[in-house]
C-alpha positions as CSV (number, residue, x, y, z in Angstrom):
1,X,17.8,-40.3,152.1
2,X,17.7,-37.5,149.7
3,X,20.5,-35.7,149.2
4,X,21.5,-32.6,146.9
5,X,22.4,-34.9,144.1
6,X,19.1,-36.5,144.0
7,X,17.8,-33.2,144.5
8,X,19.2,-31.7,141.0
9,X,18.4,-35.1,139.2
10,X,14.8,-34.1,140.2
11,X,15.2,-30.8,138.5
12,X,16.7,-32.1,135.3
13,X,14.6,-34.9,134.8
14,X,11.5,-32.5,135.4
15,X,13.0,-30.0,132.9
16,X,13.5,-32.9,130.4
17,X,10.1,-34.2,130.7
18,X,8.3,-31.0,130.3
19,X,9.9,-29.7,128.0
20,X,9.8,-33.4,125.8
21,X,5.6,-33.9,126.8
22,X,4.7,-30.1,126.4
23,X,5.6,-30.9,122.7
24,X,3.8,-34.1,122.7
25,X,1.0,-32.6,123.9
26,X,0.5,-29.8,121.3
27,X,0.5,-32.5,118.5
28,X,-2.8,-33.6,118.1
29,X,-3.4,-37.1,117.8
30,X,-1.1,-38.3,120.7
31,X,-2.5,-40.7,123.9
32,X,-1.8,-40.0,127.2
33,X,-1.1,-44.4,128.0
34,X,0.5,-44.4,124.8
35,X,3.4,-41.8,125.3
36,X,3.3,-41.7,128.9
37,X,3.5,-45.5,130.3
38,X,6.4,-46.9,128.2
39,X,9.0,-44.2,128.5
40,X,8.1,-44.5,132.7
41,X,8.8,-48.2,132.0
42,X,11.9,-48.0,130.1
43,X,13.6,-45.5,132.9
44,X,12.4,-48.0,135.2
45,X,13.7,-51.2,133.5
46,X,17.0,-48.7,132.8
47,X,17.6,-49.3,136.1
48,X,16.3,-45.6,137.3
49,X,16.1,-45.0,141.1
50,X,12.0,-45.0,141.2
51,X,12.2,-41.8,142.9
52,X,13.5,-40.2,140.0
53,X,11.4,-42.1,137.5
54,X,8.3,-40.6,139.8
55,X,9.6,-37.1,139.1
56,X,9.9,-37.5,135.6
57,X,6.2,-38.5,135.8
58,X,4.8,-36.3,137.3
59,X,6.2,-33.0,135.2
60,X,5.0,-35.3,132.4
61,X,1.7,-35.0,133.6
62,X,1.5,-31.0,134.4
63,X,3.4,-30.6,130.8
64,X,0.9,-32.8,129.2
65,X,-2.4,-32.3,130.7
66,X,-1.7,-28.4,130.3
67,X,-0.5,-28.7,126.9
68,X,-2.8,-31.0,125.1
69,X,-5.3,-27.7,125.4
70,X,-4.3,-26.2,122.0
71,X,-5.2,-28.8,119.7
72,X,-8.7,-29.2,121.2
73,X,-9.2,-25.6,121.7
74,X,-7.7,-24.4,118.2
75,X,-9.4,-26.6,116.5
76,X,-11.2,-29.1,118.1
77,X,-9.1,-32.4,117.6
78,X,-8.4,-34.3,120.7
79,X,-5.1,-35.5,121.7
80,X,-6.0,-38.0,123.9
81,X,-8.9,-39.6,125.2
82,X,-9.0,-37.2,128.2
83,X,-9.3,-34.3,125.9
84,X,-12.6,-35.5,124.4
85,X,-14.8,-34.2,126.4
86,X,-13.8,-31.3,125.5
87,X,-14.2,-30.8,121.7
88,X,-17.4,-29.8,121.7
89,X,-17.0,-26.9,124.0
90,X,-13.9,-25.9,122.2
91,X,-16.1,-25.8,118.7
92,X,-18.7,-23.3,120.5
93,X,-16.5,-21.6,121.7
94,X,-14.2,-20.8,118.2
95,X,-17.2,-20.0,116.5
96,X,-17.1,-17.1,118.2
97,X,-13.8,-16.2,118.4
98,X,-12.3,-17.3,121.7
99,X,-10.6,-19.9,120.7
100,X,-6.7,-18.4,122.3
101,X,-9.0,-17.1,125.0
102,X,-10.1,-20.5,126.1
103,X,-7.2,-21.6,125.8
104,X,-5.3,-19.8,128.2
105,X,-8.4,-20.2,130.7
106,X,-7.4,-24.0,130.1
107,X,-4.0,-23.6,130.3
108,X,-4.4,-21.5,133.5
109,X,-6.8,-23.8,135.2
110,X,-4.6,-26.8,134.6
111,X,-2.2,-25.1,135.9
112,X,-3.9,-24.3,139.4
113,X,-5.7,-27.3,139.4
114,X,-2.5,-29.3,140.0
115,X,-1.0,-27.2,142.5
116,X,-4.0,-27.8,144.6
117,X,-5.0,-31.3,143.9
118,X,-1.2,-32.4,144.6
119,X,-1.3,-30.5,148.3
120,X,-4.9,-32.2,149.0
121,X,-3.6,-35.8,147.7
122,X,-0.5,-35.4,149.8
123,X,-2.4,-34.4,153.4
124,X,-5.2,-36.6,152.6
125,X,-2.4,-39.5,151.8
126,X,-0.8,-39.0,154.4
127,X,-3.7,-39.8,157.2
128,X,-4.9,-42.7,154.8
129,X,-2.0,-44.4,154.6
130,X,-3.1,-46.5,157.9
131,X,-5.9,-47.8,155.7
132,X,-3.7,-49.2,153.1
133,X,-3.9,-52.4,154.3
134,X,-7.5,-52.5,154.9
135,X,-8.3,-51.4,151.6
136,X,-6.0,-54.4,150.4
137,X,-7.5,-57.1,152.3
138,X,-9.0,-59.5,150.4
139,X,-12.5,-61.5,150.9
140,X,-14.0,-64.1,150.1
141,X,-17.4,-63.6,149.2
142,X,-19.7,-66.4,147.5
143,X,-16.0,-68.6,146.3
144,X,-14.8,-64.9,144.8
145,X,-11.4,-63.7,146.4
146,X,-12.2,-59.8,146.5
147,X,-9.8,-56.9,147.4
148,X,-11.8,-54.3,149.6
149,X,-10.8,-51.2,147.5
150,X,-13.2,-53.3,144.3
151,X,-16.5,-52.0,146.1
152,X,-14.9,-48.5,146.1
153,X,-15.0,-49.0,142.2
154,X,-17.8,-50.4,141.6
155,X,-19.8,-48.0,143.1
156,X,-17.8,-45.3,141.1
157,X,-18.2,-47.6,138.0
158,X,-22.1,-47.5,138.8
159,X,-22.2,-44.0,139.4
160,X,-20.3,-43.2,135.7
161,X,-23.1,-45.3,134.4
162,X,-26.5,-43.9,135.9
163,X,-24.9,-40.2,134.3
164,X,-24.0,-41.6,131.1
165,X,-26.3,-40.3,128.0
166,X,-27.7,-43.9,127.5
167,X,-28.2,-45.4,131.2
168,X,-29.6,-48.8,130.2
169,X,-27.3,-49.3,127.6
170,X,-24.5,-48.0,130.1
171,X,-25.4,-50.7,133.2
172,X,-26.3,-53.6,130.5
173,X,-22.7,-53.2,128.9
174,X,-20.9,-53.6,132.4
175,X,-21.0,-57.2,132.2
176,X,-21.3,-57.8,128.6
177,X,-18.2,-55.6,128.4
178,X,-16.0,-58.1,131.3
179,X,-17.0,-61.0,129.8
180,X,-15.3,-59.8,126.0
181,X,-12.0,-58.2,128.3
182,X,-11.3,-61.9,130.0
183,X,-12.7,-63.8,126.7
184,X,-10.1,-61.9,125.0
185,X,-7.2,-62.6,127.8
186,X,-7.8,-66.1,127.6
187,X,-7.3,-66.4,124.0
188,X,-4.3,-64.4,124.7
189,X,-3.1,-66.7,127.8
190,X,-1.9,-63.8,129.6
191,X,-3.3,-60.7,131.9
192,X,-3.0,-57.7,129.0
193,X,-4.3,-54.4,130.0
194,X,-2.3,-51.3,128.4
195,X,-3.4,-52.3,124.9
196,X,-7.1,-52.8,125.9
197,X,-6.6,-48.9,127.4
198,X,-5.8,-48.2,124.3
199,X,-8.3,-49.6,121.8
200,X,-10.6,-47.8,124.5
201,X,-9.1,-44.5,123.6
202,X,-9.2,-44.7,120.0
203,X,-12.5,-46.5,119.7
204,X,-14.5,-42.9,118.5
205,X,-11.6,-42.6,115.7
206,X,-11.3,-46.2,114.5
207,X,-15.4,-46.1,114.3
208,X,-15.2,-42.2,112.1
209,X,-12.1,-43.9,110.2
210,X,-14.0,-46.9,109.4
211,X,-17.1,-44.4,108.2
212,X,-14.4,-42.3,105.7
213,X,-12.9,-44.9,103.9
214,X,-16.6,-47.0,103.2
215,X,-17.6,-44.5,102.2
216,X,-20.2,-43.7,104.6
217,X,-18.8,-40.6,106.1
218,X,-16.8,-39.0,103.2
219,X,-18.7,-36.1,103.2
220,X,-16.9,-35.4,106.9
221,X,-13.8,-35.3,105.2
222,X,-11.4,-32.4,105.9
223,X,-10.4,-30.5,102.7
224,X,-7.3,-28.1,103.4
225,X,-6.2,-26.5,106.9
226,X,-9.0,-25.1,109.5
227,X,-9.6,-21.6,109.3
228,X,-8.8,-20.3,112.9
229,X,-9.8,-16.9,113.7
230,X,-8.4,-15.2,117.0
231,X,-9.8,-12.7,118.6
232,X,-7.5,-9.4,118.5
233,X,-5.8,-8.9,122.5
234,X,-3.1,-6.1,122.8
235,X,-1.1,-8.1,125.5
236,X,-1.3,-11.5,127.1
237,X,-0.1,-11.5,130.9
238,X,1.6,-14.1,133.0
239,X,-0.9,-13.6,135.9
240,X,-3.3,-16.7,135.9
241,X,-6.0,-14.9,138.2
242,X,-6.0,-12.5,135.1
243,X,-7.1,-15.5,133.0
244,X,-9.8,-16.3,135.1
245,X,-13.0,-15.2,136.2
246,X,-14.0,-15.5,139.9
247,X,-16.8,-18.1,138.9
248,X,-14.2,-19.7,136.8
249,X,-11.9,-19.8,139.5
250,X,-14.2,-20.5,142.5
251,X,-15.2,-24.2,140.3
252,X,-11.6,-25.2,139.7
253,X,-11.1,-24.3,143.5
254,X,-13.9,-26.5,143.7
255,X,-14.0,-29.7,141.7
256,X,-10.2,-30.4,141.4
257,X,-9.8,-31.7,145.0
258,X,-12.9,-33.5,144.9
259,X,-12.2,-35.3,141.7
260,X,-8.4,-35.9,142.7
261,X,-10.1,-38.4,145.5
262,X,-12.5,-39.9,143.2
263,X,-9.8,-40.7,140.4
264,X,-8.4,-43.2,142.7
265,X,-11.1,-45.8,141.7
266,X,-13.3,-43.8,139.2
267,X,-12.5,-43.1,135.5
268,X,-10.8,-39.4,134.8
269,X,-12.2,-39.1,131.8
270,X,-15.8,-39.7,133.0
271,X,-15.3,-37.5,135.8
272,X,-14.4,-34.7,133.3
273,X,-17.6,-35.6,131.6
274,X,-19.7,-35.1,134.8
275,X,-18.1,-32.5,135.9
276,X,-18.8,-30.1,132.8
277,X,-22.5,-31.6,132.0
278,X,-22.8,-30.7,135.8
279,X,-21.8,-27.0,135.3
280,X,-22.8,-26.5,131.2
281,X,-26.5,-27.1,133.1
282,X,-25.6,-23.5,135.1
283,X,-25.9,-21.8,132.4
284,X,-28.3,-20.6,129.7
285,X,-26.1,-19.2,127.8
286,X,-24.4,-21.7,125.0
287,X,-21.5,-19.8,124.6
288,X,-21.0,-19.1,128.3
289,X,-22.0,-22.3,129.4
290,X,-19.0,-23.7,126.8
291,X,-16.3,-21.7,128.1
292,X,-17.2,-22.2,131.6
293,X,-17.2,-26.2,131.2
294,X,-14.2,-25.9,129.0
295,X,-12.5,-23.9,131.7
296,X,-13.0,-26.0,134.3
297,X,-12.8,-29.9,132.7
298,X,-8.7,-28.4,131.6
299,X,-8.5,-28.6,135.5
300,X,-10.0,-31.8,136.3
301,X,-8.3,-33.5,134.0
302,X,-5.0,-32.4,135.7
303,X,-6.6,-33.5,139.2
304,X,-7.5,-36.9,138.5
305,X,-4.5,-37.9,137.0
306,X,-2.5,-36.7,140.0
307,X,-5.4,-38.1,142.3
308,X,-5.7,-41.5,140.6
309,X,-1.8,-42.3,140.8
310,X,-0.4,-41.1,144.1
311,X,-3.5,-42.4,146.2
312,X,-3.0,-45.5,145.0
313,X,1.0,-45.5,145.1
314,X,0.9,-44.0,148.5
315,X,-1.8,-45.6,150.4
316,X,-3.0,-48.8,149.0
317,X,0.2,-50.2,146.4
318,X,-2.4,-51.4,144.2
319,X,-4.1,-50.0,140.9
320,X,-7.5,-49.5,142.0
321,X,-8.9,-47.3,139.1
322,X,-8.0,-46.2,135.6
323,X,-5.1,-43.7,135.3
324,X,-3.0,-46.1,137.7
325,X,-4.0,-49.6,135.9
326,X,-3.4,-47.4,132.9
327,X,-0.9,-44.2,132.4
328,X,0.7,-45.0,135.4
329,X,0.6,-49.0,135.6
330,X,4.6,-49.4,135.1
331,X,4.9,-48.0,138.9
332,X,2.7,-50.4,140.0
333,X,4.4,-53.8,138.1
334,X,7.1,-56.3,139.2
335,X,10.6,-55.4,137.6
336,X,13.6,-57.0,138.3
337,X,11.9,-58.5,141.8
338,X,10.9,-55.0,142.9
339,X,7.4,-53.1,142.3
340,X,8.4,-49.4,142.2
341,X,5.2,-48.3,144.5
342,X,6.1,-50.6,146.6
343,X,10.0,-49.7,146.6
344,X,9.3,-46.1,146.7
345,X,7.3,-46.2,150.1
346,X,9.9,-48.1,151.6
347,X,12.6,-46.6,150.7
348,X,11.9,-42.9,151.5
349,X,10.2,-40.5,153.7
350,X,6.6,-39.4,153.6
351,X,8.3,-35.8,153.6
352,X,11.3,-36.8,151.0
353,X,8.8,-38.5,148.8
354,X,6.1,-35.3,149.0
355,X,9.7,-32.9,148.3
356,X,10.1,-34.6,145.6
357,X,6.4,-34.6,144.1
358,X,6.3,-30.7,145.1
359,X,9.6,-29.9,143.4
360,X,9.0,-31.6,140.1
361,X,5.9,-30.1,139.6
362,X,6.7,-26.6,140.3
363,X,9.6,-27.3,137.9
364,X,7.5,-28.1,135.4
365,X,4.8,-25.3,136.2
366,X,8.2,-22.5,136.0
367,X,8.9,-24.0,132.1
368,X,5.6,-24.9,130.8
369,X,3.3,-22.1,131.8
370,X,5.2,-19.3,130.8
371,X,6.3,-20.7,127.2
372,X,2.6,-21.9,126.8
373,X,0.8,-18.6,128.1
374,X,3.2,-16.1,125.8
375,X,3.0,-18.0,122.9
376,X,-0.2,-19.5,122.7
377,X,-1.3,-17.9,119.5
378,X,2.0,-18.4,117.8
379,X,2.0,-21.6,118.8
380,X,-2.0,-21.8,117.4
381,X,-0.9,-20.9,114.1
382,X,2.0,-22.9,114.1
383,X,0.1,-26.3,114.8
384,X,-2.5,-25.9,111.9
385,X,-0.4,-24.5,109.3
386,X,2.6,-26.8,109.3
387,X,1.4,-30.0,111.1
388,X,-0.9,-32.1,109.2
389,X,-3.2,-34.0,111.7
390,X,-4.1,-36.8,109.7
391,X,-0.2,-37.9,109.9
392,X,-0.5,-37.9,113.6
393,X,-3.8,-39.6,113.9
394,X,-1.8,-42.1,111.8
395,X,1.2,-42.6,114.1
396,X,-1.1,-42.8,117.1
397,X,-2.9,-45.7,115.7
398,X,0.5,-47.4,114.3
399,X,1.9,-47.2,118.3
400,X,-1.6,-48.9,119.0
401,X,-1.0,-51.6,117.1
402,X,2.8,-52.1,117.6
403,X,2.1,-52.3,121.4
404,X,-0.7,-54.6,121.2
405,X,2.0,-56.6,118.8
406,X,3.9,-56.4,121.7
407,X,1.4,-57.9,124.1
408,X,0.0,-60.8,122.0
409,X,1.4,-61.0,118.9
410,X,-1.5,-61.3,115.7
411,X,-3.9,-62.1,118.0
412,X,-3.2,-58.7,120.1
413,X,-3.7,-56.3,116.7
414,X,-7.5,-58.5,116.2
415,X,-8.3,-58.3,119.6
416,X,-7.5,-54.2,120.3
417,X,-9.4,-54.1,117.1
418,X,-12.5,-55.9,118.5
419,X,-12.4,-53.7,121.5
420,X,-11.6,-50.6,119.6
421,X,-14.8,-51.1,117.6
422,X,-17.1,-52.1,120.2
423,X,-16.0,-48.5,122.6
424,X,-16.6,-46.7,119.2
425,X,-20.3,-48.1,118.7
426,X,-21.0,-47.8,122.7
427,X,-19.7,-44.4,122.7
428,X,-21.4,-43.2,119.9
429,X,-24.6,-44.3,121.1
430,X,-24.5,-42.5,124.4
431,X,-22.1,-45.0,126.7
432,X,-19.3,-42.8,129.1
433,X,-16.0,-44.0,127.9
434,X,-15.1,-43.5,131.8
435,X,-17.7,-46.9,132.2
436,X,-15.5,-49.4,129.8
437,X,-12.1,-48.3,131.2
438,X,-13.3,-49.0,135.1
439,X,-15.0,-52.3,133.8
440,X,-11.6,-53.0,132.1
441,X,-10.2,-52.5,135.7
442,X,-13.3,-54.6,137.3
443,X,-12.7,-56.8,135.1
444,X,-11.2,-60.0,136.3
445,X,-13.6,-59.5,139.7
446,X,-16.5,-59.1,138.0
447,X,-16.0,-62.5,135.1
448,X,-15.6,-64.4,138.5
449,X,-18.9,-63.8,139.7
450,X,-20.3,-64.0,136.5
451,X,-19.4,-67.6,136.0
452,X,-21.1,-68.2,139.4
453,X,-25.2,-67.5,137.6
């Protein structure tokens, strides 16, 4: 039962964590598995009610998912993988100018985005729940024990690669890309999967660092701070629908819901991908076309990772697709005896449990939104004049390799290192980074029936 206590712990926690992730998420250079999974685990090892811990999640979420929008739109440097997708758009689209306008579209549509996929995840949730146990039936086909929710991602995972830049090359590393995930587990003699997320992520910036210091790509170097010009605006208003156009608005409307459900098995970050290629092709206009995909991927990226935790936590207790075998795998792993999904369903109320998810988000909304809305182009100039990206691509890649330490020692730095070079080329030569994070999922399913040819 929650009570009034429990209640306030909400509100502090959520205060906490968006006021601790909003910062995180302005720095360029910082990962959403990297910052976000441990400190979930380490409540939850602290012995933090799971309740609480969920909370604490899920204002780090709206905080982060909003706020990584001012690196990428200032200046084009991603703070995560999810924000990849958008760099190019946010390059067109300061060109011209608009940089602090996109990013209050962004900021706005994130903001929106969440509200609605959380209330569509919590109905729909609610009259899926009976299927829980279907979807985690397992059977045997051909020797292979098989979970029922693995078609679900397969066909997602399939999906991702047919709409990837380089489809042959997309299908043909599916396999090829399972058999290197479970070589490399073996050598490790243990089930590793937060590191592998990881050299995922920072595959595109190992491959560019790689480039600098051979020599190959020196000419790529940045030489001083970015020069960001602003376009002049005589006030900046609270009111998101002033943010927005009613196109703008309608597509958010739109595609968050529908990308909240697919998260649960497919890959946010493809889905972002899709999503703006889907829309960028509405327009003929390269600059509108930018803003309008930019607009819009700021709110799916929000949706799918609300989407692709809570239906997994709420309806199957499983992780069935990237953000919860990766952000959000700590809620979903034994500790002390008890999985925290697991513990969570059972131990509260459909309606305590969606209180809970409603009230820490609007917290979060109330402090980040406001802050982040005002003092966006304060905040731009801050950013590029006194915080040195380089340093923080540096300290993103040192937490890479002290987890992977973590996980296997020597042989974890080599092997995150093989699989941080192998995304890089793939991406680079057309492959959806979505496609290697759902096959890192598929994994283990899909090396069994390999051995069976």
């Amino acid at each position: 039962m929650i009570g009034f206590e429990t209640l306030l712990l909400v509100v502090i926690l959520s205060v906490i964590s968006a006021l601790v992730y909003m910062i995180i998420g302005i720095l360029p250079g910082t990962d959403e598995t990297a910052t976000m999974a441990p400190i979930a685990l380490a409540l939850l090892i602290a012995g933090l009610d799971p309740i609480l811990v969920l909370a604490w999640f899920m204002a780090s979420i709206v905080a982060f998912k909003t706020a990584d929008a001012i690196p990428v739109a200032l200046a084009g440097i991603p703070g995560g993988v999810m924000a990849v997708p958008q760099v190019p758009d946010a390059v067109e689209a300061k060109r011209a100018g608009k940089a602090d306008v996109i990013l209050r579209k962004g900021i706005t549509s994130s903001m929106i985005a969440g509200f609605v996929a959380l209330i569509l995840v919590l109905v729909l949730a609610f009259y899926l729940k009976p299927l829980g146990d279907f979807l985690n039936t397992k059977d045997v086909v051909y020797g292979v024990s098989v979970p029922r929710w693995f078609w679900l991602l397969m066909a997602g995972l399939l999906v991702l690669a047919l709409t990837s830049r380089n489809r042959l090359l997309a299908l043909l590393t599916i396999p090829a890309f399972a058999i290197l995930i479970q070589g490399l587990r073996l050598a490790y003699e243990k089930t590793v999967i937060i590191s592998f997320f990881l050299g995922i992520t920072v595959g595109p910036l190992v491959i560019e660092l790689l480039e600098v210091l051979s020599g190959y790509a020196r000419d790529r170097v940045r030489r001083g701070y970015l020069n960001v010009r602003l376009e002049p605006v005589s006030s900046i208003p609270l009111n998101p629908l002033r943010h927005l156009s009613r196109e703008e608005l309608g597509h958010v409307l739109l595609w968050s819901p529908i990308t909240s459900i697919l998260a649960m098995v497919m890959s946010p970050v493809g889905l972002t991908i899709l999503v703006g290629d889907l829309l960028k092709g509405l327009k003929r206009n390269p600059l509108e076309a930018s803003i309008l995909a930019y607009t819009v991927r700021d709110g799916v990226k929000n949706a799918t990772y609300i989407g692709g935790l809570l239906i997994p936590l709420l309806v199957i207790g499983a992780p069935t697709g990237p953000m919860s075998a990766g952000p959000g795998l700590p809620f979903f792993t034994e500790i002390r005896g008890v999985v925290p999904a697991k513990y969570i369903v059972a131990n509260y109320s459909y309606p305590e449990i969606a209180l809970t998810l409603l009230l820490s988000t609007a917290v979060a909304v109330l402090v980040v939104y406001p802050m982040l809305i005002r003092y966006s182009r304060k905040l731009t100039l801050l950013v590029f004049k006194t915080i040195p990206a380089e340093s923080l691509y540096g300290l993103f890649l040192a937490i890479v390799v002290l987890l992977a330490y973590y996980d296997a020692g020597l042989r974890g730095v080599l092997g995150v290192f093989i699989v941080s070079i192998v995304s890089g080329i793939l991406w680079r030569n057309g492959v959806s980074l979505g496609v290697l994070f759902m096959t890192l999922v598929a994994a283990p399913t899909l090396f069994a029936f390999i051995k069976l040819i």
